[in-house]
N, C-alpha and C positions, 0 to 999 in steps of 0.2 A: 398336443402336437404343436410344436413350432410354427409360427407363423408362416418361415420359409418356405417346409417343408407340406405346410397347408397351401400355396399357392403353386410350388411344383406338381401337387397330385390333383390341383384344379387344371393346371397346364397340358398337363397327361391327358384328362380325363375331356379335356376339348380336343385334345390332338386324335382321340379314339374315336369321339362323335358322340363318348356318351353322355354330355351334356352339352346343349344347345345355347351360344351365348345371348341376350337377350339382344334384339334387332335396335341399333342407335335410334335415340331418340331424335325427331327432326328439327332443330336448331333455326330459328330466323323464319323471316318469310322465304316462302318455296313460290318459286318462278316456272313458266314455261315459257322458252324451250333455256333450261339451267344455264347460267353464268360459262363462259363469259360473252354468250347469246345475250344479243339484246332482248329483254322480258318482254312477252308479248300477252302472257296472262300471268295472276297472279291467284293462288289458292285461299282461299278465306277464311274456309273451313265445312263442316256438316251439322245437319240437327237430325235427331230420331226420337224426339219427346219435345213438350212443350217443357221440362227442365235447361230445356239448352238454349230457350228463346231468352230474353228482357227480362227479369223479375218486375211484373206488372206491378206489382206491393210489396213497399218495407214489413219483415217480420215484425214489427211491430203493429200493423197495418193488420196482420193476418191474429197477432194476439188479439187485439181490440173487436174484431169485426169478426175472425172465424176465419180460419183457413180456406182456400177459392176449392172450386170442384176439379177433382182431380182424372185429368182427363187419359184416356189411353193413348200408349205410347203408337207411334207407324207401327205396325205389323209387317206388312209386303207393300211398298208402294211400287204403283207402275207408271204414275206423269205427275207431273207436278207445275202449276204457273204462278206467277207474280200477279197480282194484278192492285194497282196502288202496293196499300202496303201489306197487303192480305196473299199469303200464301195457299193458294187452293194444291191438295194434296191428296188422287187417286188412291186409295189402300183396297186391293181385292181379296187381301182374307176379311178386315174388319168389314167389307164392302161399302162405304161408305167415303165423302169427300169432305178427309180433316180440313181445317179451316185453321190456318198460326197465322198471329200477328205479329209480323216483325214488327213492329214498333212499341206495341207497349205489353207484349207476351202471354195476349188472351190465346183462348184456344179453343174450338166447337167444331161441333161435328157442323156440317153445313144446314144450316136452319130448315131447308122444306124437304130435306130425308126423311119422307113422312108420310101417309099417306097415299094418295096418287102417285105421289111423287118420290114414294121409294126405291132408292137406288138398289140394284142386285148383284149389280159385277161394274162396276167402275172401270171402265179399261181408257182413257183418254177424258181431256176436258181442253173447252175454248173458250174465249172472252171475243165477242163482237165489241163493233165501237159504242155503243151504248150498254153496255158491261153487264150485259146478258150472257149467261152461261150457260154452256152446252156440254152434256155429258154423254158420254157413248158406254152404251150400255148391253154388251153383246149376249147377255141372259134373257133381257126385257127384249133384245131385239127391236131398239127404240134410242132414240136420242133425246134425253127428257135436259128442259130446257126453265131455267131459274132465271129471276130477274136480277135485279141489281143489291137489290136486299134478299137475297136468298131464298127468296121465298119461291114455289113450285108454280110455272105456269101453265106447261101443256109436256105432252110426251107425242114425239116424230116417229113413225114407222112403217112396218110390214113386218109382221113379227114371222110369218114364215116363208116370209121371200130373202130379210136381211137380212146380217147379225154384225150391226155399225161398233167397230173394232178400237175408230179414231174419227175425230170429226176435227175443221178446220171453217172457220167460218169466213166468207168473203163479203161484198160491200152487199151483193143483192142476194147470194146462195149461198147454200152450204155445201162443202164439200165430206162424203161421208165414206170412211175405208170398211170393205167389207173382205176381212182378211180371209173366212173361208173360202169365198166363191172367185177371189182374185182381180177384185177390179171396186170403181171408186163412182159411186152415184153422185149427182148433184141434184141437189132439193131447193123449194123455194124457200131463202131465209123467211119470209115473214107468214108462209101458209105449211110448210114442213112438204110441199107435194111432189112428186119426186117428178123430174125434169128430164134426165137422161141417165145417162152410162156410158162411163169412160174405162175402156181396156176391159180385160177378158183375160183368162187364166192362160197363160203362154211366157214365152221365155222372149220372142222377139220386140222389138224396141214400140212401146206404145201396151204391152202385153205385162203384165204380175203373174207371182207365184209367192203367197202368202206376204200382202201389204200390211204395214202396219202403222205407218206415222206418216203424218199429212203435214206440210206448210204452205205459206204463202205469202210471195216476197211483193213488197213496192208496189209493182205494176201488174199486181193480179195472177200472175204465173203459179201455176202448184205442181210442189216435191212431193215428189213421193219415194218413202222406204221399200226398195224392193227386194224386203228380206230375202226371199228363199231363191231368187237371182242373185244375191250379194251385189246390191248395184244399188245408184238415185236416178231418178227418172228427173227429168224435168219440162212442163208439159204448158204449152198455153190453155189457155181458158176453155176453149174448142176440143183439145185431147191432141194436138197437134202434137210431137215429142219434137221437143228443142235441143233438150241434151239427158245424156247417159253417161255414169261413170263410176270405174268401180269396176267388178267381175273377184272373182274369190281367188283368193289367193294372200299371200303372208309375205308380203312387198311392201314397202310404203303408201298409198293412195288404194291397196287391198282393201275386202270386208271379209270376214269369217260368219259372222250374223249380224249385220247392221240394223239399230232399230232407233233409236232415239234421234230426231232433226230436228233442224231450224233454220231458218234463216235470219241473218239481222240485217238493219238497212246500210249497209255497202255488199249486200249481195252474198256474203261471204256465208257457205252452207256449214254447219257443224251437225259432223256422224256420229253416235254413239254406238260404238261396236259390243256389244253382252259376253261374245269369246273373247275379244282380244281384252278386253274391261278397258277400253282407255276409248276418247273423240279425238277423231281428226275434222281440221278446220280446211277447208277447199275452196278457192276462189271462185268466182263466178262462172266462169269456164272451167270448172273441174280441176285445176290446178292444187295440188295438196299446199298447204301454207306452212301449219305448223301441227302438232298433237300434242297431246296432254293424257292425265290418269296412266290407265296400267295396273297391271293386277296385285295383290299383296296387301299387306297389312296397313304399311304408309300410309301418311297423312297424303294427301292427294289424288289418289289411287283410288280404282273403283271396285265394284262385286256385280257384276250379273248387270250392269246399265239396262235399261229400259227407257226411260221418258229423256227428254232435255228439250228447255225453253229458252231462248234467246229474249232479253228486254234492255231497253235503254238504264242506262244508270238511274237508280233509287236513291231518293234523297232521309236514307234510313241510314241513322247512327248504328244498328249493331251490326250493319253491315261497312259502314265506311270507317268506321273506329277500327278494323281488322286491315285496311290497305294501308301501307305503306309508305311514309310520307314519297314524294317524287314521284310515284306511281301513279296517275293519272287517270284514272277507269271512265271509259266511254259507254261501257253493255255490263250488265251482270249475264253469266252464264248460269243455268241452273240441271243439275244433273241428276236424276234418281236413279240410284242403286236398289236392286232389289232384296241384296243379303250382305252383311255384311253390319258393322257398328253404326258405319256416315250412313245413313240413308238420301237427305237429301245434300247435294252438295254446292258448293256455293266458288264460282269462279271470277274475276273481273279480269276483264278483257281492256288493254290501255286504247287510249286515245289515239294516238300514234302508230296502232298494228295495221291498218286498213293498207293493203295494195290497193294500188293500181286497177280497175278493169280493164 
């Protein structure tokens, strides 16, 4: 067949639908909110195996000595945090919290998944300021808590009072989401004993219906995901309600299922919505700033969001070797998708975005 007469019956045959052209591939760095917007984040990219971290060893490194142990790829992750340069990473099918190093692309399951200290359902984790970690664990009904080396120190709970969904840790307490029963205990950080209760399963302001994500900004204040309100609470220490914002709906500053938060330190809260697949960024009064992701295949773009961490800028090469020269990055954002190729994803936020409070 002629060549010609080979690209008219290709032309046809996309003019009918019955071949799909393949989706352009994404060219340069990709920005939010797109040119000729000034960039206020910038995309970096995702991992979903320790193949897509640092090669820790030259192949000749792995001829000589023996190939490294080959670890399991994310399955389902549901949060994910930075902490140095150690990627702590929720997975609830493998139940377990992978451990990547962005710096030099080791990889383990978290060392005191073991014994006592075996995890069951991973559903959230936090770093205090002595880099003790806390995991919620809504199987165990317990919030089992690891030192700085990994290693297993005690397990928090009430197994048939609570079922800790997402924990959030503050200077002297802990903050712990119990998404069935609709409301947020506080525990004593250094004894686990439970202290009080904040809100009760209701729709009015100070009230949850299926919580799921905890933070806590500067000055001690805690957000909270009010999923199944489609809303963010935001609450002093007491339970006082400060501010509300949000309500369902498919508008700009909308949720459809909000669940992934953060805050970083100018205040500025970031939503990760699982319907709509994309975060929106909201000023400290609720004010929407910019969004990013969105559903689809693209590079940027998210599947089913669940977790997101806010951290100051990391001074890790496979992450800064991806920005941009001019681009200036103040925060790494960090965002888990739950299905999809990117599982975890990787944002920088510039220097220069912060409004005004």
């Amino acid at each position: 067949m002629p060549a010609r007469v080979l690209v008219l019956a290709l032309l046809l045959a996309l003019a009918a639908g019955c071949v799909r052209a393949p989706a352009p591939a994404t060219r340069g760095p990709l920005f939010f909110p797109p040119p000729p917007e000034k960039a206020r984040l910038q995309y970096l990219g995702a991992l979903s195996s320790p193949e897509d971290l640092p090669k820790a060893r030259s192949p000749f490194a792995d001829f000589v000595l023996g190939p490294q142990q080959d670890y399991d790829k994310i399955a389902k992750p549901i949060a994910a945090i930075l902490v140095g340069q150690s990627l702590y990473i929720c997975d609830t099918i493998l139940n377990t919290v992978l451990v990547y190093n962005l710096a030099d692309g080791s990889a383990h399951s978290l060392a005191g998944d073991r014994g006592n200290g075996k995890i069951s359902q991973p559903n959230n984790i936090a770093a205090d300021d002595q880099g003790r970690l806390y995991v919620a664990d809504k199987v165990r009904g317990a919030v089992l808590v690891y030192g700085p080396d990994e290693q297993f120190i005690t397990a928090w709970g009430r197994p048939q009072e609570t079922h800790p969904t997402a924990v959030a840790a503050g200077k002297d307490v802990l903050y712990v989401c119990d998404t069935d029963q609709g409301r947020i205990e506080v525990w004593d950080r250094a004894t686990g004993q439970f202290l009080r209760q904040i809100g009760s399963r209701g729709s009015a302001p100070g009230q949850f219906v299926m919580p799921t994500q905890l933070a806590l900004d500067g000055q001690g204040d805690l957000y909270v995901t009010d999923t199944g309100n489609c809303r963010v609470q935001k609450l002093a220490p007491d339970g006082q309600v400060l501010l509300t914002f949000g309500g369902f709906g498919t508008a700009f500053g909308k949720f459809a299922w909000p669940k992934g938060m953060d805050v970083d330190a100018h205040g500025r809260i970031f939503v990760a919505d699982s319907r709509f697949a994309n975060v929106q960024v909201f000023s400290p009064r609720g004010k929407l700033l910019v969004f990013f992701g969105g559903p689809g295949p693209d590079n940027g773009n998210l599947d089913l969001p669940a977790g997101l961490h806010v951290c100051p800028w990391p001074s890790i090469p496979w992450l800064t070797e991806r920005v941009t020269p001019g681009f200036d990055p103040e925060e790494l954002v960090i965002v888990v998708s739950q299905k999809g190729e990117g599982f975890i994803n990787f944002y920088a936020v510039a220097r220069d975005a912060a409004e005004a409070p």
